[in-house]
N, C-alpha and C positions, 0 to 999 in steps of 0.2 A: 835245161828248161827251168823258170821257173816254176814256182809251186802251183798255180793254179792250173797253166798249161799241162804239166805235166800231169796230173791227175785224170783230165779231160784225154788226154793223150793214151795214158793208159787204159782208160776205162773203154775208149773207142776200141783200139785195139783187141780187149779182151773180149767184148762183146763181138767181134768183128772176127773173131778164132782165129787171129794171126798173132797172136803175144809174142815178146823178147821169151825165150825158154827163161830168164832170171829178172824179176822187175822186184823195185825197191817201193817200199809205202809203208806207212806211220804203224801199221798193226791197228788193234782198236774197230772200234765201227768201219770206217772204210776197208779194210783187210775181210771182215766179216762178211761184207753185201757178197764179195768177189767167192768166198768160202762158201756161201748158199748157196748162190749157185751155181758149182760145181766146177768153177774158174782156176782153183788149185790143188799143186799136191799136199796130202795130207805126208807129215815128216816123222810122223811116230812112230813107222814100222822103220827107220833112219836109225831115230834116235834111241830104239830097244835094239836094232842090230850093234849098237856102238854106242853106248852108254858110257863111255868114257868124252866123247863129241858131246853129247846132251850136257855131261857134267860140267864142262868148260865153264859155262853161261852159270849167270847167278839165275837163280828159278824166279827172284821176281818182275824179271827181268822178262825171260821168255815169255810169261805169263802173258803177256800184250798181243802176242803173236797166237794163242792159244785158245782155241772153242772147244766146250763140252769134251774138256778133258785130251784132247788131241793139239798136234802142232805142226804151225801154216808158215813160220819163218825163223831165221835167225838173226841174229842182231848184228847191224853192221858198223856202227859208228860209237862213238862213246855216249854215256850215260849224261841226262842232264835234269839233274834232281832240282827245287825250289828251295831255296835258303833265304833265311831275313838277314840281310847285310845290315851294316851299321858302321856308322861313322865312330871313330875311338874316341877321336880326339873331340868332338862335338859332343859325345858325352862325357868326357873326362872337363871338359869345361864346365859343362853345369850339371856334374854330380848324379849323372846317370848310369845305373849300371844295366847289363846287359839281362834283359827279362828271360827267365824261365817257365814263368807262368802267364795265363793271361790278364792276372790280379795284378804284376808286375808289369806289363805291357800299356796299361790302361794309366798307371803312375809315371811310368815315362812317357807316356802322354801328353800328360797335363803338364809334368814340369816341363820338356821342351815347349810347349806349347807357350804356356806364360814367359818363357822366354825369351820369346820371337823366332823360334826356329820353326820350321815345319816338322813336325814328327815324322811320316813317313813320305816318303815322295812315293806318286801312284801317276802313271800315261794313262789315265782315263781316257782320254777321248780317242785312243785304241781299243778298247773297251778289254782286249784278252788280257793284259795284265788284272784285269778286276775277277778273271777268273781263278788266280790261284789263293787267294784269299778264299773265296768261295769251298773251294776245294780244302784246304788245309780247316776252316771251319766244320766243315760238315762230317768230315772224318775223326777230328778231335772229339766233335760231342756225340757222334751218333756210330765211328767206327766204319769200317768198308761197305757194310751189309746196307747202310742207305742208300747210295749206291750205285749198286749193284743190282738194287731193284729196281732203281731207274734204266739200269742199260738195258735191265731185262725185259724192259716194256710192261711192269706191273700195273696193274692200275690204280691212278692216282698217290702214285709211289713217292712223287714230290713232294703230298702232302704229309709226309712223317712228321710226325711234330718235331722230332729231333733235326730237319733239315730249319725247320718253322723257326725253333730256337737259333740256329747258329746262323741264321739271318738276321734274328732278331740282335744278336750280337755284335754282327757287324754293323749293324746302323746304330748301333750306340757306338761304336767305334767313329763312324762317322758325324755323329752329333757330339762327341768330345772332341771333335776337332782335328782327325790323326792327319787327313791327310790334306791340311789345310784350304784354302779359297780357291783356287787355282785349277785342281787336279782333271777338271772334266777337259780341259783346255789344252791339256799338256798330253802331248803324245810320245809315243814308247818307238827312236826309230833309231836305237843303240850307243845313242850321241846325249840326248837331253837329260834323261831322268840318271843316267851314269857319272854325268858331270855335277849335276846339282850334289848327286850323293859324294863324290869325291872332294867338293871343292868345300862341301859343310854348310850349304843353302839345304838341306833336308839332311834327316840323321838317319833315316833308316830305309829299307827300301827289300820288301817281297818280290824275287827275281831268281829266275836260272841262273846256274853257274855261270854261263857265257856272261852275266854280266859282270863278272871279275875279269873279264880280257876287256868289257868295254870301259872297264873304271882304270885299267892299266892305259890303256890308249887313251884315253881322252885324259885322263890324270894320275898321270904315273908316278907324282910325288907321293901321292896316297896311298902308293904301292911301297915305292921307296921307302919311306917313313915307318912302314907297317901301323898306321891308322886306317887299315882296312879289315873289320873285321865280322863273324860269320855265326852263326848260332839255328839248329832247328826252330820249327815253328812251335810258341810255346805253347802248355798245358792248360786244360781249362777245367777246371773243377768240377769230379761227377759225370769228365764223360767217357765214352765208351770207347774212345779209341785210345790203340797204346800210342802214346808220346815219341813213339820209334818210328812209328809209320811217317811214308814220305810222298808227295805230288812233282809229277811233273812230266817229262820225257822220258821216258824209259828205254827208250833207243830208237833210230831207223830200222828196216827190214828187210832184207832180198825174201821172197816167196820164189818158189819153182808155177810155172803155170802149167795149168791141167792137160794142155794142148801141145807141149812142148813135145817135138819129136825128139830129144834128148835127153830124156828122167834123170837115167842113170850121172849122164854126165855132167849135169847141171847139179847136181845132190854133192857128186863128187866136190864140185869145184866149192861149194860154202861147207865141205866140211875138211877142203884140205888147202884153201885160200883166206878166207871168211876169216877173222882173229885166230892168222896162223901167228907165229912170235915175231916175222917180222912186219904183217900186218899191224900188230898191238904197236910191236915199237914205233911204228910210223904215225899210230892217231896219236900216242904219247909225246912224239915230239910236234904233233900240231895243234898237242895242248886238249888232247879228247881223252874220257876218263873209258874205258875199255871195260865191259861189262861181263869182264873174264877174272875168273878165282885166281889167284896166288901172284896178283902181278903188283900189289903195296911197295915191295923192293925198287922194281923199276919204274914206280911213281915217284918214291922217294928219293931217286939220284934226276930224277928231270926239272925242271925250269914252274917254279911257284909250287912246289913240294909240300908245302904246307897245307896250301888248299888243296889242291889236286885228292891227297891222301888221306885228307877230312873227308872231303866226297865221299871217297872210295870206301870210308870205314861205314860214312851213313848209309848207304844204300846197305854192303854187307850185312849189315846189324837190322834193317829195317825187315817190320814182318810181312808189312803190305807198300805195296810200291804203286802209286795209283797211278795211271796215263792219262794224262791231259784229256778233260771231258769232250771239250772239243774235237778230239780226234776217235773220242769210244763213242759220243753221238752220233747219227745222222746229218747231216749237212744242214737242214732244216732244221732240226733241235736243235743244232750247236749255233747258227744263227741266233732262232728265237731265244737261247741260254744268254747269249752275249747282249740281246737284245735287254732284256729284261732286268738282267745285272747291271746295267747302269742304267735301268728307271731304278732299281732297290739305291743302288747308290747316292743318287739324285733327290731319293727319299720321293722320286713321283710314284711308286706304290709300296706298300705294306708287304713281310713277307708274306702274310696268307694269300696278299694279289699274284705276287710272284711265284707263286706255289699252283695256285690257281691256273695261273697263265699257261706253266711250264705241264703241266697235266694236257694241254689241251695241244700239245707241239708234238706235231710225227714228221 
């Protein structure tokens, strides 16, 4: 199935009390509607029988799969964090080095800029890549706990002034030029914005890991050469979140469904099939990062070692691991989110508009 079917698929089913006894879904808001009411098993009397199963899994990881303190899945695919790529050798031409901060990011800016390059390549006119900018902003200046208010349905939770600022941020980001003339036009469909960044038409580029297998395929010299290179997203002076924290994918999900005449042996099978070792070694040789503790060794002898085990150190070490908004809102929110992030972009409203806006979306 693809994605959209498949969800429609499942959700009929589930409402319809004839579910697969194992169905896979993003965790986050869609996982939750199914959680309320009363659609799955809860996995924590599972995971206190067998706390060594629970242990496997990195916790910020599971967290996705997780309400009020209880847990609805386990992770079934590899990890797929948001990193700002960059061209090496596009900045070794014009004397740019790789930013740490956001004082630094704004400098490599301007110089790519006056030099004809495009600073960052952005698929706008997909609109979801505009969301992890969003994401990575909001959590540097304001930390998880903004939020977090929004999933929670607070009200007028949008309006934190700390989301207000790191809006405001990114339109000066976009009135310095970053992401060139271009960007609302250009679409994100694993081909464009991976070639422009490999072949040195844009220098940097906010993207999943998977877009290191699209930079290898479509311009595998860039691989070759090792002018392809990786860095978290930088700090911004004064804000609240730690510099460690990361966006993105945080995995897929098997859930057990509520209805399933098989508990027991559906439980069994994700905790003795699910990232068993030859499970892991199998996503590792199809290039998925496994969101299972002590496996660094046998990242390190597989195919692009370097990165892979970059990855693998940043999630490890990250305190908060945030899942893609789009998948922790409402279908309608994440909509109207995506809607609104590229009028902010577009600079057709203000962040207090987009704040405004985004208060008024259920």
């Amino acid at each position: 199935f693809a994605n959209d079917p498949y969800k429609q698929k499942i959700r009929v089913a589930l409402g319809a009390g004839s579910p697969p006894d194992v169905f896979m879904n993003w965790g986050g808001g869609g996982l939750k509607q199914y959680v309320d009411a009363g659609k799955v098993v809860d996995l924590t009397p599972y995971f206190n029988a067998d706390k060594a199963w629970k242990n496997r899994f990195f916790a910020n990881v599971l967290q996705t799969a997780a309400f009020n303190g209880k847990y609805y899945g386990v992770p079934n695919v590899g990890m797929q964090p948001v990193v700002l790529f960059y061209n090496k050798k596009v900045f070794a031409d014009h004397g740019v080095t790789a930013p740490k901060t956001w004082a630094q990011l704004l400098a490599a800016v301007k110089k790519l800029k006056d030099a004809g390059v495009v600073p960052i390549v952005l698929g706008g006119q997909s609109k979801w890549p505009d969301l992890m900018w969003e994401e990575y902003l909001v959590d540097r200046v304001a930390g998880p706990g903004a939020f977090d208010a929004v999933a929670a349905g607070k009200k007028n939770a949008w309006s934190n002034p700390a989301i207000i600022r790191a809006n405001t941020l990114l339109q000066q980001l976009v009135d310095a030029g970053a992401f060139g003339s271009s960007f609302s036009s250009t679409t994100y469909d694993g081909t464009v914005t991976s070639t422009l960044l490999g072949i040195g038409k844009g220098a940097m580029e906010l993207m999943g890991n998977w877009e290191y297998g699209a930079v290898l395929a479509n311009s595998p010299d860039t691989i070759k050469n090792k002018e392809l290179g990786w860095i978290p997203f930088p700090s911004i002076p004064g804000g609240k979140g730690d510099p460690r924290n990361i966006a993105g994918n945080t995995s897929n999900y098997y859930s057990v469904a509520a209805k399933s005449k098989n508990k027991d042996a559906a439980v069994e099978f994700l905790k003795k099939q699910v990232m068993s070792p030859a499970y892991v070694k199998g996503l590792i040789a199809l290039g998925n990062i496994p969101p299972v503790r002590g496996i660094a060794p046998q990242l390190a002898k597989g195919a692009n070692a370097s990165f892979t085990t970059w990855c693998y150190k940043l999630v490890q070490n990250a305190p908060h691991f945030q899942h893609s908004w789009d998948q922790v809102l409402s279908p309608s929110q994440a909509d109207a989110l995506l809607t609104n992030l590229d009028r902010l972009f577009l600079k057709q409203i203000t962040p207090q508009q987009f704040s405004a806006n985004m208060n008024k979306a259920k």
